[in-house]
Each structure stands twice: as C-alpha cells, then as structure tokens.
Phi, psi and omega in degrees: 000314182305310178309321171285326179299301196295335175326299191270328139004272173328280208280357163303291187290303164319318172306296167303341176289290181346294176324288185297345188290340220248302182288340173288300164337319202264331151266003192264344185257002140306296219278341168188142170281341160338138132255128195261109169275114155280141193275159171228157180287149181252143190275133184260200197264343139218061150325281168294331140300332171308309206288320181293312186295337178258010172283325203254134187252142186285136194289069195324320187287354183249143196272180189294159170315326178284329179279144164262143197321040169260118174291335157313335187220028152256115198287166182247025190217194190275291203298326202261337147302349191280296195311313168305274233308308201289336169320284175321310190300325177320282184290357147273335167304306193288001191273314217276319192269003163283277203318304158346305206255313202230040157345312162284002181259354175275124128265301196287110128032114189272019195161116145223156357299155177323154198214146171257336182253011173280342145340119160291142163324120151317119201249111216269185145194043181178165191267324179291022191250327180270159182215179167305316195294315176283002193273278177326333172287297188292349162296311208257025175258349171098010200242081186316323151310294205269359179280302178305330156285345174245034191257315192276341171312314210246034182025049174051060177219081170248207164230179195321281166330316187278325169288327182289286175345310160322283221283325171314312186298315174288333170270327171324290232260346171091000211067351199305143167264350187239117177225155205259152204269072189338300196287057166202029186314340183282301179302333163298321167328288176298344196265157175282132161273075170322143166267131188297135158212032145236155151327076202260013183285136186271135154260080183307125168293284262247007144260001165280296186302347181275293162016293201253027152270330201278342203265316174311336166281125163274015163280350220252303164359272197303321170305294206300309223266309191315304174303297185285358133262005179267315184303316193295311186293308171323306195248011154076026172255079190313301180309288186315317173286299189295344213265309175328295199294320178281334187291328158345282179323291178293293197283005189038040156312127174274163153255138174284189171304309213260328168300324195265336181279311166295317209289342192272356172280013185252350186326308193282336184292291167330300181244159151226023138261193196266333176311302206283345154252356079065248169318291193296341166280343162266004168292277184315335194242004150295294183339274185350292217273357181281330186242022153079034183269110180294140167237193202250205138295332167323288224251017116273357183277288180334290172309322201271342183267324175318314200293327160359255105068310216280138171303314198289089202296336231260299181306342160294309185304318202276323192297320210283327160305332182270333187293322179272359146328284188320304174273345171290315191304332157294006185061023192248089198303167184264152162262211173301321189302292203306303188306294189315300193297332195261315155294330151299345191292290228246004192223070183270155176277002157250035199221184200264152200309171204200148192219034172295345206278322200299310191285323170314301195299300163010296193263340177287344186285279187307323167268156199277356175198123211252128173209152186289092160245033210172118175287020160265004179306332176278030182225007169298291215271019188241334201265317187301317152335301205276341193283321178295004192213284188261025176213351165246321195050035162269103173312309182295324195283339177271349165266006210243313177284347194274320202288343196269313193275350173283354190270130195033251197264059202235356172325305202288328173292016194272317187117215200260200199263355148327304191270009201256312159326287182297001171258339184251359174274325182290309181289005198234023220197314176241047163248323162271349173262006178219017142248181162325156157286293164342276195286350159318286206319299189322287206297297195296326181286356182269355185280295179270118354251008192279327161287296197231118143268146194273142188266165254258323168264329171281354183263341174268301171331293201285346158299315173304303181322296185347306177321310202235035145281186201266149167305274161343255163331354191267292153031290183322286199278314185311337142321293208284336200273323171314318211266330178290335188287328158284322194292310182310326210088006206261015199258335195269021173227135193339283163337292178280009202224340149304321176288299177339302182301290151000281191292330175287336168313293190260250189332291167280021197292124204270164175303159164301141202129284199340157174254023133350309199291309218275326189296280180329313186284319184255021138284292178331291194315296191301303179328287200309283207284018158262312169308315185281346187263339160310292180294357190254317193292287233255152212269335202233099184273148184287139160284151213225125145332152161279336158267349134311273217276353162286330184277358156281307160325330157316288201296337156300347178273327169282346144285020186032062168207082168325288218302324152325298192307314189299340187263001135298327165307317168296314174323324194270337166289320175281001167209052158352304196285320191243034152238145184296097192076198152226147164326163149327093196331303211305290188281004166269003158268357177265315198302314162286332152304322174311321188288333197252331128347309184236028163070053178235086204293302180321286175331315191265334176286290205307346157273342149301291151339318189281301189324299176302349170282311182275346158090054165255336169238167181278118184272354147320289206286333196273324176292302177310309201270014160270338150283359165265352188259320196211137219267155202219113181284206183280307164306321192273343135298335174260349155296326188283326234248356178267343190270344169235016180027236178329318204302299222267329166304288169322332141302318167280341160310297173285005172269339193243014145303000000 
C-alpha cells in the first residue's frame, strides 16, 4: 500500500515538472522565433583517437612501432635500427620508380577511394596536353623538371603571377630537381640538417630571364628583387645578394619581412668585426622600421643567430638581451630557435659559465603548448641537454627538461633520430655523474633498448662507474651490461671490451664456485668467436691489445673452459704480428699454473715460448717447476730445452746436487 502510495506521489511530480517544462517551452517561443543551436565544440576526424591514445601509458618492454613484435626480428644495436628504417624506406622508393617508370603494368585502381599521390605522374609531350592550370599545379607540388618542361611547352605566354611563382620555386629550391620528401620521414630522420656555409647557388639562365622580364613591370619588381634575394642569401651568394639589396635601397624598392630576415643571416659574412656587425644589424632593422616593415620571430631568430657568431661574448649577451626587451614590448615572443641561439650565446665552452636555461625553463614552463615556429626549433632541447649536462653539470635543470619535452605533444619537437641519440647521451651522462646507481639504473632500464641504445662512449662511462661502486652491486649489474655489450655490437671495440674484462677480473670477481665464473667464460667465448669470424670476412685484420686476450684466457680458466682457453693461447703465441704488446705477467702466470695443474705439457711449453719472447717471467724457474711437476717425454724435452737452453741444464744440475 505504502508503495503504491509513493507511486502515485512520483507521478503527481513528474506530471508538474512536465507542466512546468511546457510552459516555459511556451514562453520562450513567444518571445522568439528564432532556433536557438546550442553551441558546440567542434571535432576533427581523429579526435577520438586522440582521446584513446592519451588513456594508454607507454610500454619500455615494447619495441617501437614501425618494427615488428618479433624478438627475433627487432633490431637490437644503433646500426641495425639504422639499416631496418632505411630498408623500409629503400622500398617505397623502389614502389615510387615502378609507378614512375612503369606505369602501364597498373591497370587496376591502387586505392580505393582514390589517393591522388598513389597515381602515376602524368606525362606531358606536347603543348596541347598543357594549360597555365597544370603549369600551377606542377609549383605547388614543389616540382621543379616538370615545372620547367610545361613552363617550355607553352613558350612561356603564362601571366605575371605564374612567372613570379616560377621564380619564388626556383630560388626555394636552388633549381634542384631533388628535394626532400614528407613521404620518407624515417631517412630524413637520419640525415643532418647541415648549415650552408658556402656558396652553393646554381646560375640558372632561366631565373636571370624570369628576373628581367619581371623587373621590367613595376607591380612585378618588387616580388621578383624580393625572390632573388632571399634565394642568393639562402644558398651564400653574398656579392649577389648584397648587391640586389643596395640596388632596392637606391631604387626605393620595398622589401618584405622575410626578405630583410635573409639579408641580416648575411651579417657575420658581410663584416668581420664585430663593432662593423654591430652597426649593420642596427643599421638593418633601423631600415624595417623605417620603411614600415613590421618584424617576426624570423627577424629576431636571425639577429639572434648573427650575435651567435660574434667572437666578443660579453656584446653579444648585452645586444641580445636588450634585443629581446625591444621585441617583447611589441608582443613578439622567442620562440625555441631563439632560446636555442641565446644558449649559443651565453653557454660557450670557453667562455663563463651561465645558469641562463634555468631562466628559458622558467618562462617555457609557464606556457601551455610549445609549437614550431622556426626550423632551427628542433635544435633547442638536444642543445639545451648538452648545455645541462656539460656546462651547468645541473641534474635539475636536466629533469625539468626532460619532463618539458614528455609534457603533451613537445615529443615531436625533439628532431629526427640523430638529435634524439645525442639527447639521451647527455641526459644519461649526467644522471650518471650526479645520482645513485639504483636511480641511474631506473631511468636507463626504462630507456634501453626500445628508446635509446647506448653508444660505444657512454657504455665505457658506465663500466667505469662500476669500478668505483660497492662490489656487490657492481657484481649485480655487471651480467646485464656483458650481455648488452653483445646485444649492442660493441665486441669490436678495444676500450669497452678491456675494461669489461677488467671488471670480471678484477673488481668483479666472484669467490671461487660462483657460477659468475661459467657467466664470465661465456661472454669471453662470444667476444672470441666474434673475432675469429670478423677476421676470416676482413681482408685487413684489426690489431687487438694483448691484454684483452690475455684476461679473456684468465677468465676462461676460471670459468672452467681449459680447452677454450688454449685456442687463445695458441693465437697469442702464433700470431704475434696481429697483436698489440704482451700480455699482463700476472696473468701468464695463472694462465701457467692452470696448465701445470692439469699436466697439460703443450700448454705449459707455450707459455714458456710466450715468456721467452717477450722476457716477462724468468723462464728458469718456470722450466723447474714443470720438471717437478710433469713427467716430459724425450721430444718434449728437447723442445723445452730449445726454448731456455743452458737454463734447464743448471735445472738439472741442481736436481742431482
């Protein structure tokens, strides 16, 4: 009953809600006809994609996305990630020069829906194939050969606009038929963005003849002087450039902003004190303002890469600092390029030390999204690492940055994988001279190997640490870096495979038992039978220390694999020549105790043999105690007695005393 009763309550209330709902409904549409769209944010097309990817935290144990989930087939070294990516990359080139070459073997629709660049090139060979409209298409596709064959088609009768385009495309690009391609990011990726610093400009007829035909109009000019001079300062044709820019001047031509931004990267070129660029960069940007050309972050990146430049440290900090006053108050904030230029400035490796980065994280910190307004931006955070690691030797400022570039997208802003290698060697470089081993250890196993492999020098930093950590713990760690030290590609080099040893020798040397020792022996092993197959491939064998292979022969014996040991021993007696030095007394001598231990009469002469070559033990002493040790047949007697002569008779001598 009670229940029925609340029933009917409810719907008594709802029923009024309605009501009021109704009435409201009823005036408001009195009061306008209008329909009112409530508003909403608007969505792209992966969006929601967006929204899944930022649910999922990334995986260390997974290797990157483009290899595939094989352990067998990820690679594990520098090189051999070098060697996948381009593989891939190799075959889409080789996919492109099919659709290219051979086109007519597509019969069927490579996509659907249709991909337009999945499309073989259209191929012209006559002027009635061409129009203006396809002239413009082949600009903006970036594609010089083919602009200029239907540029030739139509014997040039485009109009004004279509030629200043020609001529912008052609000073971009240098004339080049090869420019670099958005569809190949992984090879790009590998490659350096060298800084031009000669004279690489092509003397194209055909940007001379565009030139003076555009220069003869006087709507047309100022683009045409404007083009041909951001290109010649692009490609370093100094003369040619400066020369545009004073006839401009005199001819009161304007120039734009981007134009005034190349000619001031010409500055350090231009002059060669430092006063006299100075003047000409306040000279220039006295111009701008003078003819009422606003300027950008372009023209402060510019000026900030000139002061770069300047020998005199202390008049670069004050102009750049006042410089960067000047442009704020104008709202024109720096962007990463600038901050990247203001650490060449103020953090030289000779010049006094600077806590400038602290104040960049400060204000980069404080903003909500980091974006590409400069192609040198991506040279910020692999240079600001380095400044943070080998000129402050500041941990915070190197966590502050690493944490700056993992917050939302600022990943991308890093560069290619070249500047991502040299960012993680620094930062992993100065996490190892100022924390613990333990919070090394976190970060590098969360790195290594699916982010970073370590190179050839940071993997020897880290063997040292070792050295001069607790015993134990070096104990611990030392297995997994042997084993990465294979894993790496790392057996052929001298240095880390001397130290390495060292530490299984020395430092880390476990009690006798351990199965450490049996660890140690089949490292040794892998190291060896890399060597003998490497050397059978190169036509030119490498020279080796001699103490690498003696402290691998050490360890083989104490990993109880003689028989292993002996085919070094021999090596070392028998190839003399394509090795470096001799072995450690110390250790031909364990190495000759092992041998007399287990009777093993070949062994114990070549260790005799090696001594006596090199005069490192008394070979007296060594001939007694294999006659006290070990019964010597006749030949092997007489072998012996050619490697000490007089030495082993005075041993007998003194046995029948």
């Amino acid at each position: 009953m009670n229940s029925l009763r609340a029933k009917i309550v409810d719907r008594k209330t709802f029923r009024n809600v309605v009501l009021q709902l109704q009435s409201l409904s009823t005036t408001s549409a009195e009061i306008s006809d209008e329909v009112q769209i409530p508003a909403r944010k608007e969505r792209g097309p992966t969006d929601i994609l967006h929204a899944l990817e930022s649910t999922l935290s990334r995986d260390p144990t997974a290797p990157d996305y483009k290899y595939i989930d094989d352990p067998y087939l990820i690679p594990s070294s520098l090189s051999k990630k070098r060697v996948y990516s381009l593989a891939k990359e190799s075959g889409k080139r080789a996919a492109k020069w099919i659709l290219q070459e051979h086109a007519d073997l597509l019969k069927s629709k490579l996509s659907e829906p249709l991909v337009y660049a999945f499309l073989p090139p259209d191929k012209y060979e006559n002027k009635s194939q061409v129009s203006e409209e396809i002239l413009v298409k082949m600009i903006k596709l970036g594609n010089v050969p083919n602009t200029l064959h239907v540029y030739n088609l139509l014997n040039g009768n485009v109009s004004q606009e279509t030629k200043q385009a020609i001529l912008e495309l052609l000073c971009f690009y240098n004339s080049s038929e090869e420019q670099k391609s958005s569809d190949f990011p992984e090879e790009a990726s590998y490659q350096v963005d060298a800084p031009i610093t000669k004279n690489t400009w092509t003397n194209n007829p055909e940007v001379e003849k565009l030139f003076g035909e555009l220069c003869q109009d006087e709507t047309t000019a100022p683009g045409a002087y404007n083009a041909l001079i951001c290109g010649t300062s692009k490609y370093l044709k100094v003369d040619k450039a400066w020369s545009l820019y004073n006839e401009c001047v005199q001819k009161r031509i304007p120039l734009a902003t981007s134009t005034y931004n190349h000619v001031i990267t010409l500055v350090p070129v231009l002059k060669d004190n430092n006063e006299d660029r100075k003047i000409l960069l306040t000279s220039l940007l006295q111009a701008m303002t003078k003819n009422g050309v606003k300027p950008n972050i372009g023209t402060l990146n510019a000026v900030l890469k000139s002061l770069s430049t300047f020998t005199v440290q202390l008049m670069a900090k004050e102009f750049s600092l006042s410089l960067l006053a000047e442009f704020k108050s104008i709202n024109i904030n720096p962007s990463l390029a600038s901050y990247y230029y203001l650490l060449l400035i103020f953090c030289r490796p000779t010049g006094t030390p600077s806590n400038i980065l602290l104040e960049i994280l400060d204000e980069l910190e404080k903003r909500e999204e980091l974006k590409i307004e400069d192609p040198s931006d991506t040279s910020f955070f692999v240079n600001a690492m380095e400044v943070a690691s080998k000129h402050m030797f500041n941990l915070n400022a190197g966590d502050r940055l690493h944490k700056l570039l993992m917050t939302k997208d600022n990943y991308k802003l890093l560069g290619g994988r070249l500047n991502e290698s040299v960012y993680y060697r620094n930062y992993l470089q100065l996490l190892l001279q100022s924390e613990s081993i333990d919070q090394f250890m976190k970060v590098y196993n969360y790195l290594v190997p699916h982010v970073y492999i370590p190179e050839p020098a940071l993997m020897r930093d880290i063997l040292e640490m070792l050295e001069v950590n607790d015993k134990n713990k070096a104990m611990e760690l030392l297995p997994q870096f042997s084993s990465q030290v294979v894993m790496f590609d790392m057996l052929d080099r001298h240095q880390i495979m001397k130290f390495l040893f060292k530490l299984m020798k020395h430092v880390c040397c476990p009690p006798e038992g351990s199965p450490l020792h049996e660890l140690y022996a089949q490292s040794v092993w892998t190291f060896w039978t890399y060597q003998k197959e490497v050397s059978q491939k190169r036509l030119q064998r490498t020279m080796w220390p001699a103490n690498v292979y003696g402290s691998a022969a050490v360890l083989l014996v104490r990993g109880n694999e003689f028989e292993k040991m002996l085919n070094i021993l021999e090596y070392l007696v028998k190839s003399q020549d394509s090795v470096m030095g001799a072995i450690d007394p110390k250790d031909l001598l364990e190495i000759f105790t092992a041998c007399i231990e287990r009777g093993h009469v070949p062994g114990v002469l070549a260790c005799v043999e090696y001594a006596n070559d090199f005069g490192l033990m008394d070979t007296g002493s060594m001939s007694r105690a294999i006659k006290n040790n070990i019964p010597l047949s006749e030949s092997q007697e007489k072998r012996l007695i050619e490697l000490v002569g007089e030495e082993l008779s005075s041993a007998k001598a003194t046995q029948r005393t």
